[in-house]
C-alpha positions as CSV (number, residue, x, y, z in Angstrom):
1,X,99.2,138.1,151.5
2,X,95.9,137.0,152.3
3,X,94.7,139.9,154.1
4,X,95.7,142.0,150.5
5,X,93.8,139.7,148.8
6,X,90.5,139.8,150.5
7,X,90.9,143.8,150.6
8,X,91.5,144.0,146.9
9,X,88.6,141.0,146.1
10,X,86.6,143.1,148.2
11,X,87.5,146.3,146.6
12,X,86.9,144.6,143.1
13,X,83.4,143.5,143.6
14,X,82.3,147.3,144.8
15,X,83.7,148.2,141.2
16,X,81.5,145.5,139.6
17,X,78.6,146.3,141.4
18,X,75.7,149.4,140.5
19,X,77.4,151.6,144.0
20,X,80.9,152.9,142.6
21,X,83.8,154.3,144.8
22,X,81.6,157.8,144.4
23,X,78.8,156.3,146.6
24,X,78.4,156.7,150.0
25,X,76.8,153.3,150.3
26,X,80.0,152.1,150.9
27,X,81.9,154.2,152.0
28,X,83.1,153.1,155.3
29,X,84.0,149.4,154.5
30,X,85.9,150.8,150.9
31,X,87.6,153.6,153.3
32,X,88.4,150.4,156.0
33,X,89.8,148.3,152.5
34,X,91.7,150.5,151.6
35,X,93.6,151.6,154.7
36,X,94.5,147.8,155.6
37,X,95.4,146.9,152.2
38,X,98.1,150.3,152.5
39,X,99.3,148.8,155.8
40,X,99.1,145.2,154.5
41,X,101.2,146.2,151.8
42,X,103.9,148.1,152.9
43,X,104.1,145.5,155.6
44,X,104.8,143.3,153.1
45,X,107.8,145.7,151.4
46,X,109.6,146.6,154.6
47,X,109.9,143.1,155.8
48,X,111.2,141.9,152.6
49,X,108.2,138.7,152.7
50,X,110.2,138.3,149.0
51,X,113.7,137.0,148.8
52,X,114.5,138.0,144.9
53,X,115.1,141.2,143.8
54,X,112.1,141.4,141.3
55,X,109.4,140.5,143.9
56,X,111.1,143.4,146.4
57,X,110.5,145.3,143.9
58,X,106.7,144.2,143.0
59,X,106.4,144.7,146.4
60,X,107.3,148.2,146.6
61,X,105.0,149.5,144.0
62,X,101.8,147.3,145.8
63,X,103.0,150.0,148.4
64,X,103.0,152.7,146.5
65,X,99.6,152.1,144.7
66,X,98.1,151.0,147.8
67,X,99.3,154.6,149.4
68,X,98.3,156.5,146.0
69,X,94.5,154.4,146.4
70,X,94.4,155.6,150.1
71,X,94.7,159.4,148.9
72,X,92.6,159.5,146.0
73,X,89.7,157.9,147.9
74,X,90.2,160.5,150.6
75,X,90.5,162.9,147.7
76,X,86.9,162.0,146.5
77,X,88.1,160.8,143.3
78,X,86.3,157.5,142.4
79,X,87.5,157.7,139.0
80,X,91.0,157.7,139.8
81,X,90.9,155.4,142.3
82,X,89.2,153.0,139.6
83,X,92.3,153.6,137.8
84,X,94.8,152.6,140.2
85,X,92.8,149.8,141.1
86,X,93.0,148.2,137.7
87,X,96.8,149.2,137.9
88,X,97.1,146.7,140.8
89,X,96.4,144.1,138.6
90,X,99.5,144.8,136.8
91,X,101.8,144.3,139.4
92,X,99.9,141.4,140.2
93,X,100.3,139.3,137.2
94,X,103.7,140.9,136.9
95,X,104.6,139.0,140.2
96,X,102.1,135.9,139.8
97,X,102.9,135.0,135.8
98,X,107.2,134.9,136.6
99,X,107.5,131.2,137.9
100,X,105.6,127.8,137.2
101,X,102.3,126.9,139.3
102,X,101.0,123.8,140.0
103,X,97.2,124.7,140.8
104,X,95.1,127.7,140.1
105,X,94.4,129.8,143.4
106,X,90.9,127.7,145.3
107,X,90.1,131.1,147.5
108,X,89.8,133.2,144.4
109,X,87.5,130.6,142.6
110,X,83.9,131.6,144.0
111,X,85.3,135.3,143.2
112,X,86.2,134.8,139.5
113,X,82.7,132.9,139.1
114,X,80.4,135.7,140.4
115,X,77.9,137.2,138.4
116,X,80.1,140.1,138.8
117,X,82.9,138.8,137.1
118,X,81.4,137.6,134.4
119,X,79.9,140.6,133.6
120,X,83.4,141.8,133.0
121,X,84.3,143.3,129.1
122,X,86.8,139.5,128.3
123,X,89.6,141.7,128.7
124,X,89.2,143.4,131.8
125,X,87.7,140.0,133.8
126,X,91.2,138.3,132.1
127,X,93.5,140.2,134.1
128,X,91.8,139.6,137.3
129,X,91.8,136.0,136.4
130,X,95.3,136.1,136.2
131,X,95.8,138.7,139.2
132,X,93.8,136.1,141.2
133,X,96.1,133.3,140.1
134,X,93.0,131.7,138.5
135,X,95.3,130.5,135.5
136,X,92.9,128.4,133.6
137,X,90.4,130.1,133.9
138,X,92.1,133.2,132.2
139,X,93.2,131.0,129.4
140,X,90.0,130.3,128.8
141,X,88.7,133.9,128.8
142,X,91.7,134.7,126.7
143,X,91.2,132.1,124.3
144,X,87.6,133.4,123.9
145,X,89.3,137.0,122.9
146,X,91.5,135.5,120.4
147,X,89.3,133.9,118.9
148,X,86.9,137.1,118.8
149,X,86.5,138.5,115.2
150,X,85.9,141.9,117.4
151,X,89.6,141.8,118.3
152,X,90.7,140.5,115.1
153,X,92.9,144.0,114.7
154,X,96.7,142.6,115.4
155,X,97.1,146.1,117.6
156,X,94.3,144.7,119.8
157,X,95.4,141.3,119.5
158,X,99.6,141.3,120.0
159,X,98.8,142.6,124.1
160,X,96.3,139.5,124.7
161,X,98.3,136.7,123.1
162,X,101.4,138.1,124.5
163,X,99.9,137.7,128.0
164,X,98.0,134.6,126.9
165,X,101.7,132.8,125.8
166,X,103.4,134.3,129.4
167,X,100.2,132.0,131.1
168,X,101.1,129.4,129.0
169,X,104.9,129.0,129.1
170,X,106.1,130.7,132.7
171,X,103.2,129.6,134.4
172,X,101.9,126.3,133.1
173,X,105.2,125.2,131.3
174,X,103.0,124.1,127.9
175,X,104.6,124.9,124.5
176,X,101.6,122.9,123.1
177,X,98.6,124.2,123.9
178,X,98.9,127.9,122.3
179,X,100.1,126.0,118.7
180,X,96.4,125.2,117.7
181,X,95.1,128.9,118.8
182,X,97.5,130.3,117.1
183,X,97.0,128.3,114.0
184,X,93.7,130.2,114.0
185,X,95.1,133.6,114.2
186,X,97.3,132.3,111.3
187,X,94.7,131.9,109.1
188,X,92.8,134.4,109.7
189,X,95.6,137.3,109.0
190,X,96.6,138.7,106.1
191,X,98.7,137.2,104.2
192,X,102.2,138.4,103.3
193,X,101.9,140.6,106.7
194,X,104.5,141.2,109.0
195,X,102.1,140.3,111.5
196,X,101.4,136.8,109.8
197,X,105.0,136.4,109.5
198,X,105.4,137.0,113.5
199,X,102.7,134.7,114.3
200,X,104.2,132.0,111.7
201,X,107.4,132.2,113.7
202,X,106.2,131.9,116.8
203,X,104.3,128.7,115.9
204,X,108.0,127.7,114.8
205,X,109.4,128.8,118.5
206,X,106.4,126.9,119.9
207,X,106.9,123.7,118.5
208,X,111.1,123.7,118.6
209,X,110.5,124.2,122.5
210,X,107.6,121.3,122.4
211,X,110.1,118.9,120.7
212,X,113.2,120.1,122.4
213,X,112.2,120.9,125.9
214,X,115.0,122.3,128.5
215,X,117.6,120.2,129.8
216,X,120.8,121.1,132.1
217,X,121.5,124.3,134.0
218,X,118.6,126.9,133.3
219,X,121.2,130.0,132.6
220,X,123.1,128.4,130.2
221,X,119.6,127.6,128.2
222,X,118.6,130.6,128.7
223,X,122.1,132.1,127.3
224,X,121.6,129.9,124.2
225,X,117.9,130.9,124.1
226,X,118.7,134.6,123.8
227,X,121.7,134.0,121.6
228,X,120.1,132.1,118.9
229,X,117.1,134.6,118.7
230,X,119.3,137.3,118.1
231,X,121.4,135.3,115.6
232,X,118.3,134.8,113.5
233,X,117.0,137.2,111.1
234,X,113.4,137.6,112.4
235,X,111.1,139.3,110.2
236,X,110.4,141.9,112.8
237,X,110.7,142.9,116.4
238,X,107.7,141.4,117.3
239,X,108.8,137.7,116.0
240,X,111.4,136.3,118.8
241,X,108.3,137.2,121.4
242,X,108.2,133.2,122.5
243,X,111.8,133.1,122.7
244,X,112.2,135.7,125.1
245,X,109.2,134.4,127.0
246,X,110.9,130.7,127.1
247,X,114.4,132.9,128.0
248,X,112.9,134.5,131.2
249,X,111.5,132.0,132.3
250,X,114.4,129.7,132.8
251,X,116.2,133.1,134.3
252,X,113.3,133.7,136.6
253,X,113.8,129.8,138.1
254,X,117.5,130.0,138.0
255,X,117.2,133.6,140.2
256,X,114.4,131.9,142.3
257,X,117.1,128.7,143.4
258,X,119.0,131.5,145.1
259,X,122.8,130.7,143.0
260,X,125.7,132.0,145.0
261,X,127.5,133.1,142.3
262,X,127.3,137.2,142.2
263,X,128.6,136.8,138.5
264,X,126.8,134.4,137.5
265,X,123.1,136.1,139.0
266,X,124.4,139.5,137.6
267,X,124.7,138.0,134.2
268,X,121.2,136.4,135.2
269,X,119.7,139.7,135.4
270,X,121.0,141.3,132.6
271,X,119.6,138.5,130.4
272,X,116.3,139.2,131.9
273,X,116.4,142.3,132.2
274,X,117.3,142.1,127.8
275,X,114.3,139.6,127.8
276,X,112.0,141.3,129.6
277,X,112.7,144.6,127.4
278,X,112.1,142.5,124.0
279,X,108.7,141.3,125.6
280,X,107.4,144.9,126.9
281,X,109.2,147.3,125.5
282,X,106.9,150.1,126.5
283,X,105.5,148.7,129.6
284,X,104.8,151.3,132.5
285,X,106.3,148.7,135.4
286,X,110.0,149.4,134.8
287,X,111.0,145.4,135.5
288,X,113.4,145.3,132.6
289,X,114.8,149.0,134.5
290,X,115.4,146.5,138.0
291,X,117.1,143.6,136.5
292,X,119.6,145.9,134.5
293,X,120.5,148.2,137.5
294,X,121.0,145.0,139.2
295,X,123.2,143.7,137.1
296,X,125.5,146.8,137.2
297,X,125.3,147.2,141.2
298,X,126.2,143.3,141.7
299,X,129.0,143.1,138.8
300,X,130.3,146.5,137.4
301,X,133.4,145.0,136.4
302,X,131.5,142.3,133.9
303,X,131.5,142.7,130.4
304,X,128.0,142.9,130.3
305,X,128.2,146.2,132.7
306,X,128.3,148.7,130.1
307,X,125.7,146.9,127.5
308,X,122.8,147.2,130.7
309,X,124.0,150.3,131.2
310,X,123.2,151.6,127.5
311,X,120.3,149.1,127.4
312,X,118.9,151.4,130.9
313,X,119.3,154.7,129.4
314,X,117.6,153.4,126.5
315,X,114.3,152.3,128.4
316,X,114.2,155.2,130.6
317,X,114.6,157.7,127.5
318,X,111.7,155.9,125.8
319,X,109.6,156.2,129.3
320,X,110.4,159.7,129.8
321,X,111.5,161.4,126.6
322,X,108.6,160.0,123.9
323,X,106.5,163.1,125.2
324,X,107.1,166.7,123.7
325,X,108.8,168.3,126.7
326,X,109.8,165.6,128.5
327,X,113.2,165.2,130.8
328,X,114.5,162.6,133.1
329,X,113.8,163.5,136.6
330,X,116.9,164.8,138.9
331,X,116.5,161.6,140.6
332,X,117.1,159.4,137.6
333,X,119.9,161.3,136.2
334,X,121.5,161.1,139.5
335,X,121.2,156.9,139.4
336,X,122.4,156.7,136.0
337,X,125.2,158.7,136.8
338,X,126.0,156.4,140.1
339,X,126.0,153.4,138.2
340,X,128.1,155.1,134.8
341,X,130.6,156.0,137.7
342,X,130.5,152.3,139.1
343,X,131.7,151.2,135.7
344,X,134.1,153.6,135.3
345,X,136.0,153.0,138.3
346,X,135.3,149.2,138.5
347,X,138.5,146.8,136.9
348,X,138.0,144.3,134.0
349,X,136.5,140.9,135.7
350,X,138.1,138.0,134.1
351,X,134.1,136.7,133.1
352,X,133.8,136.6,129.7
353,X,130.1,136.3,128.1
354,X,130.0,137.2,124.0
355,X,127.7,140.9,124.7
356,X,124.3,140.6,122.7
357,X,123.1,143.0,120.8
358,X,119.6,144.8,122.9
359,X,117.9,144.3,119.5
């Protein structure tokens, strides 16, 4: 892991700097980055360095980019490779912003306080902050944006605050400092909104969690977490965002204390991977996809089987089918039809688990 991070720091500060991946100024040490972070990283996937399911998975598509990187540098295509780069960072805070940390990343902090970085546009030098593990100081950076009358637009806004209350509850396990900054995007929204009223009831999530904070068995919580949510009339999608933050991450430390129960992490996943599908429902990285097909391959037979299922074709027609023209690749169809048979052919398990609604 640290070998990919020095190759993708160093990578970083050649796109900050005035030579871009165009230039030949660099050429040889971006050509030597880039080959050892594609080694590094599918290193990293064949050896299974994670244990869970989800950072396998993270894993795999480090490869994949890493490869993809590789290519379009060879290609000469500095703007794509720019792309890809930035794409990195996804998986990254994908895989860092799932379970608590105790300390922001020292190796990344004379990175994150360059010149360079600071120079960032807020939002770009945010994600690397997180990508970096540098957790406070992307709260800070975030909390600049928020506060930002240019992002004041709540289509802007909804991407930043939803990664700024991820930092905030998986990562630093603190219902109590977003209640403030959110108080200011409260009253500064329009009132009678539907984003007002999302932001109102999020302050209301927020501050049950505060005074109420998680006792007992994490899957349980996170069962009652998901149910209530879904119980409540919310005045829109948008509004049971902290819920299904607080949800996944007691299901992320639950999967990461390695249960033995195969029911009991299959049900595990497909919570998750309903969580995770509330909280980015159009996100390119299909994590909600993993935790769902999990849930099927490890229990079939559960009565929360079919419900992934459905909830799985739903997210992979919305990924592939949005688009005039598109179709589900052969590949895909074949899968879904795999795990439809699974079900089919599997006999009713004796688990029981009221189905919720994908909402």
């Amino acid at each position: 892991m640290q070998v990919i991070f020095e190759n993708l720091r160093f990578l970083f500060q050649v796109d900050m700097s005035d030579a871009d991946f165009g230039s030949s100024e660099n050429q040889a040490e971006v050509l030597e980055a880039l080959r050892e972070l594609d080694e590094q990283s599918a290193i990293l996937a064949s050896h299974g360095f994670y244990e869970d399911s989800a950072g396998v998975f993270l894993a795999s598509v480090l490869e994949r980019y890493s490869l993809l990187l590789l290519r379009s540098y060879e290609r000469g295509e500095p703007q794509r490779v720019q792309q890809l780069l930035y794409g990195i960072t996804d998986v990254c805070i994908a895989c860092h912003t799932r379970l608590p940390s105790s300390r922001d990343s020292p190796v990344a902090k004379q990175f994150v306080d360059s010149q360079a970085a600071w120079s960032l546009p807020l939002n770009k030098r945010a994600r690397i902050q997180v990508a970096m593990r540098r957790f406070d100081d992307a709260l800070s950076t975030l909390e600049t944006i928020i506060e930002s009358p240019k992002f004041a637009d709540p289509v802007v806004l909804e991407d930043v605050l939803r990664t700024y209350l991820i930092v905030n509850i998986r990562v630093k396990g603190d219902m109590e400092r977003p209640i403030p900054v959110l108080e200011s995007v409260e009253e500064r929204s329009v009132p009678q909104s539907a984003w007002r009223g999302d932001v109102e009831t999020w302050l209301v999530s927020l501050q049950h969690f505060r005074d109420m904070p998680f006792i007992g068995d994490p899957l349980q919580s996170a069962r009652d977490v998901i149910d209530a949510s879904t119980s409540v009339d919310f005045p829109s999608r948008r509004s049971a965002l902290v819920d299904n933050i607080a949800a996944s991450s007691l299901l992320h430390r639950y999967l990461a204390s390695k249960p033995s129960s195969a029911m009991e992490v299959s049900e595990a996943h497909y919570l998750l991977g309903l969580a995770e599908y509330r909280i980015y429902r159009d996100d390119w990285l299909p994590q909600a996809e993993l935790y769902l097909e999990v849930a099927i391959v490890l229990a079939p037979d559960a009565p929360w089987a079919m419900p992934a299922y459905s909830l799985l074709v739903e997210k992979i027609q919305r990924t592939y089918l949005q688009s005039p023209g598109g179709r589900l690749p052969p590949e895909v169809e074949d899968r879904l039809r795999e795990l439809k048979q699974a079900i089919d052919g599997s006999k009713p398990s004796s688990a029981s688990l009221r189905i919720i609604p994908s909402g």
